[in-house]
VOVODO-639404 format. One line per 5 residues: number of its first residue (from 1); for each residue x, y, z of C-alpha. Coordinates in steps of 0.1 Angstrom, whole numbers, plus 5000, padded with zeros to 4 digits. Layout:
NUM> X/Y/Z; ...
END
This chain:
1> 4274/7598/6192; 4275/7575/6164; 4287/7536/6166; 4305/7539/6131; 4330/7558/6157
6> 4337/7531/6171; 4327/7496/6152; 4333/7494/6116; 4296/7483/6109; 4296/7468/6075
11> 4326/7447/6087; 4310/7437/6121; 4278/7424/6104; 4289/7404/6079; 4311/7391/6104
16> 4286/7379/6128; 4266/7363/6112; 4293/7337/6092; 4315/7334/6125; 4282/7327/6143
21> 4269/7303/6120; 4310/7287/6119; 4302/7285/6157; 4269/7266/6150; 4283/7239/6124
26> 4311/7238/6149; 4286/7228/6178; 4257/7214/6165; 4263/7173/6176; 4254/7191/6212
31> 4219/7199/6202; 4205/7232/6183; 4200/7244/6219; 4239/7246/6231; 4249/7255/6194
36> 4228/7282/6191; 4234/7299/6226; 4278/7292/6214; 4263/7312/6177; 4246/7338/6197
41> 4274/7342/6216; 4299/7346/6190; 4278/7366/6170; 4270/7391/6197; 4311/7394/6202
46> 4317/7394/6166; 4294/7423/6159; 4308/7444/6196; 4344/7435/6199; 4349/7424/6163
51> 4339/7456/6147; 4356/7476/6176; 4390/7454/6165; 4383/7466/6129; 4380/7503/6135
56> 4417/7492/6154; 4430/7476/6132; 4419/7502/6101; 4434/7531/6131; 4466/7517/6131
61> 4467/7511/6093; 4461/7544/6083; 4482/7561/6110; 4517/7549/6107; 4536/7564/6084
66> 4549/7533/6065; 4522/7516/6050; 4533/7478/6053; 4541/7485/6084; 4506/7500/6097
71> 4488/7472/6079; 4514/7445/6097; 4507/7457/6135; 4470/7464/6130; 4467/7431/6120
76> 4491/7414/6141; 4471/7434/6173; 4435/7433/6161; 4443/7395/6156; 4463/7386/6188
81> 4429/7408/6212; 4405/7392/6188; 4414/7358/6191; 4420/7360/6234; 4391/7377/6237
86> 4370/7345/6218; 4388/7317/6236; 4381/7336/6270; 4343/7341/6261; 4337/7303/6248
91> 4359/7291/6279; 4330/7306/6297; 4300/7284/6308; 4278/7274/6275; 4303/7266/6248
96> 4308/7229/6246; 4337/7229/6222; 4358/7265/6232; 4385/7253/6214; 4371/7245/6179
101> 4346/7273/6189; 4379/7294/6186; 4396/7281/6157; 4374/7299/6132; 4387/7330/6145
106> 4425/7325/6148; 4424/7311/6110; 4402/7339/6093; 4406/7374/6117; 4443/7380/6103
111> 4432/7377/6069; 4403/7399/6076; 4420/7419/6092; 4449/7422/6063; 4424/7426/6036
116> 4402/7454/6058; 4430/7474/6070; 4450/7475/6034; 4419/7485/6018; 4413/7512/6044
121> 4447/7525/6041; 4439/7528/6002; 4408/7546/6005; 4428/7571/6033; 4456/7578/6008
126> 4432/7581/5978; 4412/7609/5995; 4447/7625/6011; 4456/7625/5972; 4428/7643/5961
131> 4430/7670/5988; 4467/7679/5976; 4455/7677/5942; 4426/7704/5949; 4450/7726/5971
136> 4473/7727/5941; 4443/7739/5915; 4435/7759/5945; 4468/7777/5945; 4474/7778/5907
141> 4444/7800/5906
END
């Protein structure tokens, strides 16, 4: 079974490793220590639940039959899980500042998601294009 399944990969990477270092800058006046564990923390979610609330967000996008709408309540979703789900993790022991920790996340993850879930939707009708454009050669022939 492959993870792309289930995590949009490219997505969840990149995302990791900015919202983790966001978490850093957020709490580094604690000490590298508690800043880095709050990073590590974020990152690991990021990567995990993140890319899983991509791969949602780009589901719901590409499933509805009215585009605006798909890429309105896959982002509305992703964001409103996405943004719980990192204030409950930083709320638990080790994050200093779960709040600002949090932040980051409630700005940026509707935009991301926006961006991630339009784009998907575009590459899905593209290709659904193409294969009525080669079942129409198909037919002419």
């Amino acid at each position: 079974m492959k993870i792309s399944r289930f995590i949009s990969v490219k997505s969840a990477t990149a995302g990791a490793i900015f919202m983790g270092g966001m978490v850093y800058y957020v709490n580094y006046r604690y000490g590298w220590q508690a800043a880095g564990i709050a990073a590590l923390k974020q990152a690991f979610y990021t990567f995990f639940f993140g890319g899983a609330c991509v791969k949602i967000s780009e589901n719901i996008a590409c499933t509805m039959k009215n585009k605006w709408a798909g890429v309105f309540w896959g982002t509305v979703i992703a964001s409103i899980i996405t943004t719980s789900a990192v204030y409950g993790i930083h709320n638990i022991k080790g994050t200093p500042e779960p709040f600002e920790s949090t932040l980051p996340t409630a700005i940026l993850a509707p935009f991301g998601f926006i961006f991630l879930s339009w784009y998907k939707r575009e590459q899905e009708d593209k290709k659904k294009e193409k294969e009525i454009e080669l079942e129409e050669t198909i037919l002419d022939y």
